[in-house]
C-alpha positions in Angstrom: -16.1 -14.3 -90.4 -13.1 -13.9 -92.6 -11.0 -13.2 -89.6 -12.0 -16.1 -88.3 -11.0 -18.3 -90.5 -7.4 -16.8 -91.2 -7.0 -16.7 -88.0 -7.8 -20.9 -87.7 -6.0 -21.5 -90.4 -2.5 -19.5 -89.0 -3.2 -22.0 -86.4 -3.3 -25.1 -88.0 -0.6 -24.3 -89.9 1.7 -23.2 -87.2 0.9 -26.4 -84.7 3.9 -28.9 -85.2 3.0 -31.9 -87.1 2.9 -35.1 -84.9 3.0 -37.9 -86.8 3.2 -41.5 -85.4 4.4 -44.2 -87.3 4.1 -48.2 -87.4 6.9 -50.2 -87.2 6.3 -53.9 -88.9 7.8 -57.0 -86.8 11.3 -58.2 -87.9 13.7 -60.4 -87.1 17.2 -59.3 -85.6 20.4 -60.7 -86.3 20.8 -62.8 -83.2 16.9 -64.5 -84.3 14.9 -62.6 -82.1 11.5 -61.4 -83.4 10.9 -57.8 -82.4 6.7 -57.3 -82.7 5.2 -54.4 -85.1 5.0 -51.0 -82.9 4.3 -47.6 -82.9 6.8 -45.1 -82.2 7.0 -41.9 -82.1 8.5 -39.7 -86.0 11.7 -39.4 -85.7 12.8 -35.6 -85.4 16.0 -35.6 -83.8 14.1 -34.4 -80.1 14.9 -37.0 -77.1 12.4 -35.2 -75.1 9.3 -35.7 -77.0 9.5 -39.5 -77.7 7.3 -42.0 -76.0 10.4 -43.7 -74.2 11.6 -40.8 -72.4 11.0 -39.9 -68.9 7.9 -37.5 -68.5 6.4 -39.0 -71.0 3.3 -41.6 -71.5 3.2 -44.0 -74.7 -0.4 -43.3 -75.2 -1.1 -46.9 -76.9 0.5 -49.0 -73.8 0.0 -46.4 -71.2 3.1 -47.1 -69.7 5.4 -43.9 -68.9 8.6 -43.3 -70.0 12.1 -44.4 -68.5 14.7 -43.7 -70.6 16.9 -40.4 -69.9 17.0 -37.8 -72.5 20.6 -37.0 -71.8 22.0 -40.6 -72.4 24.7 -41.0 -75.7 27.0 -38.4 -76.5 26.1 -35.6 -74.0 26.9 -37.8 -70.9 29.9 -36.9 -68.8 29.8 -33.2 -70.2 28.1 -32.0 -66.8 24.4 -33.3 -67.8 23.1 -36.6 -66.0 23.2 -39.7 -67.7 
């Protein structure tokens, strides 16, 4: 039984955390109300955010379309 439960808890422990966050509606500079969101934590990884292509936002359903190569990387031999 003890074995069991260590080995549960290793698991737990080592899954990533996936967090999802709220974002509250603002207002942008040019006076355009952006609606409150979710989005994805940030943690620096294009490939794993709702957005990006292969992915599904799980809230809207709608799959991702936005290239995980796009910003700095593009023109160094990657597709943008």
């Amino acid at each position: 039984m003890r074995a069991i439960f260590l080995g549960v808890a290793l698991g737990l422990a080592a899954a990533p955390a996936m967090a999802d966050q709220w974002v509250n509606g603002y207002f942008r500079n040019d006076g355009t109300y952006v609606q409150g969101h979710h989005r994805s934590s940030p943690n620096g990884n294009p490939y794993d955010n709702y957005s990006t292509q292969g992915n599904v936002n799980p809230y809207t359903g709608k799959p991702g379309t936005h290239s995980p190569y796009r910003g700095s990387n593009c023109g160094i031999g990657r597709l943008c």
